[in-house]
C-alpha positions in Angstrom: 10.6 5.5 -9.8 8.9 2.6 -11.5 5.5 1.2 -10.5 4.0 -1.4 -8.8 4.4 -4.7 -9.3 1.0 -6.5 -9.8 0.1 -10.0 -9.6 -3.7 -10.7 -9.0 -3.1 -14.6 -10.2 -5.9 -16.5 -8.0 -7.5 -13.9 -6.4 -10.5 -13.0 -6.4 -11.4 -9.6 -6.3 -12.6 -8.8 -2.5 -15.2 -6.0 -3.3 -17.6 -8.4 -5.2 -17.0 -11.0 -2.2 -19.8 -9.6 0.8 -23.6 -8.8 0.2 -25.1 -6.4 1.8 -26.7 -8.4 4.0 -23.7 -10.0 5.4 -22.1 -6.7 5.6 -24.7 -5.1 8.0 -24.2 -7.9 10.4 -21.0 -5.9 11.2 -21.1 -3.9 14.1 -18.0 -0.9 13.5 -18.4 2.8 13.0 -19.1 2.1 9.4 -22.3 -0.1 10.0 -23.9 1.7 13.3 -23.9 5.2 13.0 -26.6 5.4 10.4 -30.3 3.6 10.2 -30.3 0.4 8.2 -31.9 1.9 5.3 -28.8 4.3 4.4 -25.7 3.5 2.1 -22.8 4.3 4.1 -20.1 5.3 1.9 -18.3 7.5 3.8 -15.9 6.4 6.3 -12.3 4.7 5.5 -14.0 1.3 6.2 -14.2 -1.5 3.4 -16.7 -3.6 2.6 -14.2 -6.7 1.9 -13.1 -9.8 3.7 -9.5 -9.9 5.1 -6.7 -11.1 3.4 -7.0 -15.0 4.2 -2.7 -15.1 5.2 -3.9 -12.2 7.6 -7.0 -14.5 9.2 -4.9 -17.5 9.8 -2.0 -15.5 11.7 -4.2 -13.6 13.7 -6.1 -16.9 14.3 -2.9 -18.8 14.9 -1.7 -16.0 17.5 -5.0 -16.7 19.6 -5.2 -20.9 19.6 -1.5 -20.3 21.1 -2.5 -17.2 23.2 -0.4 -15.1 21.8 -1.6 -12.0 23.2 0.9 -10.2 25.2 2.6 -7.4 24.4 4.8 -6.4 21.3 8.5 -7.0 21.1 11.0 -7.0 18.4 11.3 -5.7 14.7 9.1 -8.0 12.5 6.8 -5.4 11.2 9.7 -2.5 10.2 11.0 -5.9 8.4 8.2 -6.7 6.5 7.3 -2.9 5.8 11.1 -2.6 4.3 10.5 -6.0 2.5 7.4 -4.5 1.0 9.2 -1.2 0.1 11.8 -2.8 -1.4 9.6 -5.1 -3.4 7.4 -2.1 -4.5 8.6 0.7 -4.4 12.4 -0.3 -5.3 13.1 1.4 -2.1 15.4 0.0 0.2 15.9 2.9 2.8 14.1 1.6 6.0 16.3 0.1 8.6 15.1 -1.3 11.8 16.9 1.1 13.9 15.3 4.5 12.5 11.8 2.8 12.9 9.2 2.9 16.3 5.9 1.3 16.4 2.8 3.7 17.3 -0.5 3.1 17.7 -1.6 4.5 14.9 -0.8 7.0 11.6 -2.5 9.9 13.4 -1.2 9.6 16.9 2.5 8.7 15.6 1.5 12.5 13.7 1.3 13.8 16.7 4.5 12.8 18.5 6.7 13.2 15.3 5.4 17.0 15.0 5.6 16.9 18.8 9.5 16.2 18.5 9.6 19.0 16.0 7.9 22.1 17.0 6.8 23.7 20.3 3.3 24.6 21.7 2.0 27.4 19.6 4.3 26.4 16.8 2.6 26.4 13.3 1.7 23.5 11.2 1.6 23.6 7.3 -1.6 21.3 5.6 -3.1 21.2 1.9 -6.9 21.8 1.8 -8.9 20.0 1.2 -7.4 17.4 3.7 -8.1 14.7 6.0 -9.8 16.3 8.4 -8.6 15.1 11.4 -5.3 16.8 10.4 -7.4 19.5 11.7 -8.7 18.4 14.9 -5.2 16.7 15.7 -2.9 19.9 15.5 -5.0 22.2 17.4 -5.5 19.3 20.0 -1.9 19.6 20.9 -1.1 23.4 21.1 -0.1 23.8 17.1 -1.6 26.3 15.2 -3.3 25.6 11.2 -1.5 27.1 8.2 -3.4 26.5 5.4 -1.6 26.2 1.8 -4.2 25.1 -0.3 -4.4 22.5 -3.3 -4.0 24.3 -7.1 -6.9 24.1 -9.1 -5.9 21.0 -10.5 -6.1 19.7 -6.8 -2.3 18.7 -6.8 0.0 20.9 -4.4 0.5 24.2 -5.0 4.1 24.8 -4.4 4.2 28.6 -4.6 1.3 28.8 -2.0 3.4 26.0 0.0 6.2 28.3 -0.4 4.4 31.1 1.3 3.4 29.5 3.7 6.7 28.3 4.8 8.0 31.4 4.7 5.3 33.2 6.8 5.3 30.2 9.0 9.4 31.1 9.8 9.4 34.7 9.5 10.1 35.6 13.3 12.6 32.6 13.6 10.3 30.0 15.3 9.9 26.0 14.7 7.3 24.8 11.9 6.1 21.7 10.7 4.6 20.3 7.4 1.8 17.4 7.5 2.0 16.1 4.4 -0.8 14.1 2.7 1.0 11.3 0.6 -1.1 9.9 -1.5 -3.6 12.5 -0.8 -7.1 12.3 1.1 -9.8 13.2 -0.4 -8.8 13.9 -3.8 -6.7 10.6 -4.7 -3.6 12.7 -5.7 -0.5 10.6 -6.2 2.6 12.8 -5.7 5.5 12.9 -8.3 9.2 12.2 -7.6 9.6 16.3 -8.7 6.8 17.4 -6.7 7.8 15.9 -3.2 11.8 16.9 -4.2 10.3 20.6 -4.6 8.9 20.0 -1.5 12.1 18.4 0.2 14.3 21.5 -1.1 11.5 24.2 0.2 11.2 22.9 3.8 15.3 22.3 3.7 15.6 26.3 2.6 13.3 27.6 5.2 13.8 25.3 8.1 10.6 23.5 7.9 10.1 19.9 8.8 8.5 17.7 6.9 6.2 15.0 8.5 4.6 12.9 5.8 1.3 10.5 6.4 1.7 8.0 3.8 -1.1 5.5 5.3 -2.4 4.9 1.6 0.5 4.2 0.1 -0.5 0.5 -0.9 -3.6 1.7 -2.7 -2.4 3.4 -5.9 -4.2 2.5 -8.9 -2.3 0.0 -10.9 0.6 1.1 -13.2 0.4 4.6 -11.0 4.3 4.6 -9.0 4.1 5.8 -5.1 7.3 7.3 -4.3 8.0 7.2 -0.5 8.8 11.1 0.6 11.9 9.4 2.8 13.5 7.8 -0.6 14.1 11.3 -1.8 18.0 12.2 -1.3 16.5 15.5 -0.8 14.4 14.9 1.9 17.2 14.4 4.6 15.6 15.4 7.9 11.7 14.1 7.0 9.9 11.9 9.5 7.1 9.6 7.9 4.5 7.2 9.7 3.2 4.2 7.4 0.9 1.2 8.1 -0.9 -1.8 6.8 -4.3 -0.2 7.8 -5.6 1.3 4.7 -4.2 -1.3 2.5 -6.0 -4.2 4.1 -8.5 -3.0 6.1 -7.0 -2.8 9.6 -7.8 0.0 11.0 -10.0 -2.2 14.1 -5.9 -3.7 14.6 -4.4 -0.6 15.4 -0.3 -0.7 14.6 2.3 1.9 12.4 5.4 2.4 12.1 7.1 6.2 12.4 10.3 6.4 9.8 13.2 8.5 10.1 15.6 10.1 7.1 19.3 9.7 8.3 19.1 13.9 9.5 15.8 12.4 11.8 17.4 9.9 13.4 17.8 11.8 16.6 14.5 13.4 16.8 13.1 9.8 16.6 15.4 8.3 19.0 13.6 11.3 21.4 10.6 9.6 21.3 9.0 8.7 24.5 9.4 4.9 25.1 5.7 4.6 26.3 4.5 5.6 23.0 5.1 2.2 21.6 3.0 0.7 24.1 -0.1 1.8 22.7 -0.2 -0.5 19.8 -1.5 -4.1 19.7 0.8 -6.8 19.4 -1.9 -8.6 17.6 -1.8 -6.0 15.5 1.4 -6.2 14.7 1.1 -9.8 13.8 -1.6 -8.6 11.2 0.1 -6.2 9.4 2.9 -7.8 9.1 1.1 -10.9 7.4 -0.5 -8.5 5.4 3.0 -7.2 4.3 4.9 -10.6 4.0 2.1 -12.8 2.7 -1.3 -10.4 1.5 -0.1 -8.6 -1.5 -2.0 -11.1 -4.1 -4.5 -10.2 -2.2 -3.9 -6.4 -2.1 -3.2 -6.6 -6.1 -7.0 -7.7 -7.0 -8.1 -5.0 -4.0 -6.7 -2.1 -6.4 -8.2 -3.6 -9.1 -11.2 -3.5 -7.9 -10.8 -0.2 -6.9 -9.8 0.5 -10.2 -12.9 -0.6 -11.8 -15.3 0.8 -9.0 -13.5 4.0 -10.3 -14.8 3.7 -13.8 -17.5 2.8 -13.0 -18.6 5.9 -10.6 -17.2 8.0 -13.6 -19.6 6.2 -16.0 -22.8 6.4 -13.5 -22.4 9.8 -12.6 -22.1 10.7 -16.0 -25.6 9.1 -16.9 -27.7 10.2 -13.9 -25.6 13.1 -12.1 -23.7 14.5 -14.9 -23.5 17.8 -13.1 -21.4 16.2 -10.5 -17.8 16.6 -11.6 -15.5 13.4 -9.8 -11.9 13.9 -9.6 -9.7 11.2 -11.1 -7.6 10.0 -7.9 -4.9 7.9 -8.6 -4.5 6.4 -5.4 -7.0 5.6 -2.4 -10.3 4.2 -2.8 -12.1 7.3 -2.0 -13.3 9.8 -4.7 -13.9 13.4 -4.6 -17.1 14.9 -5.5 -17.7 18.3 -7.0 -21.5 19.0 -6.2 -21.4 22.7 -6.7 -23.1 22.8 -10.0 -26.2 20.7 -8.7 -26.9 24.4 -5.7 -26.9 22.0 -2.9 -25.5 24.5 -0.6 -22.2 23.8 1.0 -23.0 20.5 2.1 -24.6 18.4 -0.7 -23.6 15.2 1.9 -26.7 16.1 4.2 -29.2 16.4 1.3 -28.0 13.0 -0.4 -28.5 11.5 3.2 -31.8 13.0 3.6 -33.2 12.6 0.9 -31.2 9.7 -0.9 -30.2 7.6 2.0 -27.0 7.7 1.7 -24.3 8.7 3.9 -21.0 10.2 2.1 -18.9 12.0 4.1 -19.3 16.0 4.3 -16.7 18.3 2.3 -16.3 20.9 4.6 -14.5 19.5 7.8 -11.7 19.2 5.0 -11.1 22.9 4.9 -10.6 25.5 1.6 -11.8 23.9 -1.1 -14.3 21.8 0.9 -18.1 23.5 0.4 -19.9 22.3 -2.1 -18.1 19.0 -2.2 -18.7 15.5 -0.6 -16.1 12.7 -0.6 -17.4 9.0 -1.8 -16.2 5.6 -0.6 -15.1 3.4 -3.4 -14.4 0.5 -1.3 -17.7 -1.2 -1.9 -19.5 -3.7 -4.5 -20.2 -2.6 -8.1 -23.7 -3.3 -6.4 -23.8 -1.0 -4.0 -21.7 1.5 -5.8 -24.4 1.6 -8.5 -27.4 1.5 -6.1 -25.8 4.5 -4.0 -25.7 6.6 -7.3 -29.2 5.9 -8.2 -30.5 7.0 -4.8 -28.3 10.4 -5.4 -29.9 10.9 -8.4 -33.3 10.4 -7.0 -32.8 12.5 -3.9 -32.4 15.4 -6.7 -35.6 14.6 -8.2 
């Protein structure tokens, strides 16, 4: 599987584009749940314009009022243009696609369609942590098989899991992480076949959230888990959220291997009501007409990620980052500086600035904090500077 192609010709990159006074006119999750004198680097927000061809066809959709409700295939088409394009991956057709409202609630109904109430799901701590919340929500039980001590997947503990998971002959799912969040970790072709081969030989079914697929760094190749031939019954939900800062347009699209098919064609029909047809018209501009854009974004992200590596090592040198490959979050290990399980709530008292807390991600999680990337060199360097304070 070859890399991305990347083409930042004429455009700018979008972290250096807002100050921070423009940015706290904004009024989403990111900007209003902490006091104007903290940092917020925490939440999967970025601190970036959008994508100019995504502005003028969501502005073009409301001079006409366009603002019904969503019909037809355009964004399965430009995600499988996109694919094709990037990840030399031509294996989504229109008819094993649905729209859901979003990555996490299209989650839900694919491990819905795959397990029963009680039924165990498989997850890789440290995780997103609303893989959490969202499987005991809906009467599935947590199986943790957690990340190696390089923080990539652990396939002999995945292994044992699976196999506990089917010992007395019931339904199990795995929620894969792909790239992973928090730690950035891109997947390999041989990884993700390993996978594919273990959940075929115990029975398990693979449900892969690949929402930051877009965002590996440049020259790092994504492989999509559904372009493995091994991987003949997976289920995967994808979206232009992450990659262009969408998540306020909620849209995704829920893929289906050839052995899925049916499962997804089980889906309720009112499912696909939940997502915005305005939505869809953004992401699939983003898709079709953004990736310039997207190209100087991971960039960016690139360089915000040597630069974190560089400040920490000159004021927190204690503080040990991971170096994700994907994502434009990083992964702090603060265990060294005896913070306690939660160096997030000391940096935000005392430093003012708010990272998001490592252990809602599970084993692996104390001690850790997870960092927001998607900012200005600025900020970046004025967030690290208040950390190193705060220890002062």
């Amino acid at each position: 599987m070859t890399s991305f192609p990347h083409d930042t010709a004429g455009e700018p990159d979008p972290l250096r584009a807002l100050d921070l006074e423009r940015l706290r006119r904004r009024t989403s999750m990111k900007w209003r749940t902490y006091p104007e004198d903290v940092l917020p680097l925490w939440v999967a927000e970025m601190d970036v314009p959008l994508a100019p061809p995504v502005v003028r066809a969501v502005t073009d959709a409301l001079a006409l009022g366009d603002t019904g409700y969503p019909a037809g295939t355009a964004y399965a088409e430009a995600l499988a243009a996109f694919a094709a394009s990037r990840w030399h991956w031509d294996g989504i057709t229109t008819d094993r696609t649905a729209i859901v409202p979003d990555v996490m609630l299209g989650v839900v109904e694919m491990i819905k369609l795959v397990t029963d109430a009680g039924d165990p799901v498989i997850v890789n701590p440290p995780v997103y942590p609303p893989f959490f919340l969202f499987i005991t929500h809906m009467g599935r039980r947590v199986v943790e098989a957690p990340l190696g001590a390089d923080l990539r997947l652990d396939l002999a503990a995945l292994e044992d899991a699976f196999r506990a998971a089917t010992a007395r002959g019931g339904r199990a799912a795995y929620l894969l992480c792909s790239p992973h969040n928090p730690t950035g970790t891109v997947h390999t072709a041989a990884e993700l076949t390993a996978v594919a081969e273990l959940a075929e030989h115990y029975g398990v079914r693979v449900v892969a959230d690949e929402i930051h697929a877009p965002l590996t760094a440049p020259g790092t190749p994504f492989v999509p888990y559904l372009s493995l031939p091994a991987a003949t019954r997976g289920l995967s939900l994808m979206s232009a959220s992450k990659g262009w800062n969408l998540p306020g347009l909620k849209a995704a699209l829920a893929l289906a291997a050839p052995g899925a098919a049916a499962d997804l064609a089980r889906m309720p029909e009112e499912v696909g009501h939940g997502a915005s047809h305005v939505a869809i018209i953004a992401h699939t501009a983003a898709l079709r007409a953004a990736t310039g854009w997207l190209d100087a974004l991971r960039t960016g992200i690139r360089d915000n990620r040597l630069l974190l590596a560089d400040l920490l090592a000159e004021h927190l040198p204690a503080v040990r980052v991971h170096p994700g490959e994907a994502t434009y979050l990083a992964w702090l290990d603060c265990r060294a500086l005896r913070l306690g399980d939660d160096p997030a709530q000391v940096f935000l008292d005392r430093g003012r600035v708010a990272l998001s807390a490592g252990l809602p991600f599970g084993t692996g999680g104390a001690g850790h904090a997870r960092l927001n990337l998607a900012t200005s060199p600025e900020i970046l360097t004025e967030a690290v500077h208040r950390m190193a304070a705060a220890l002062k």
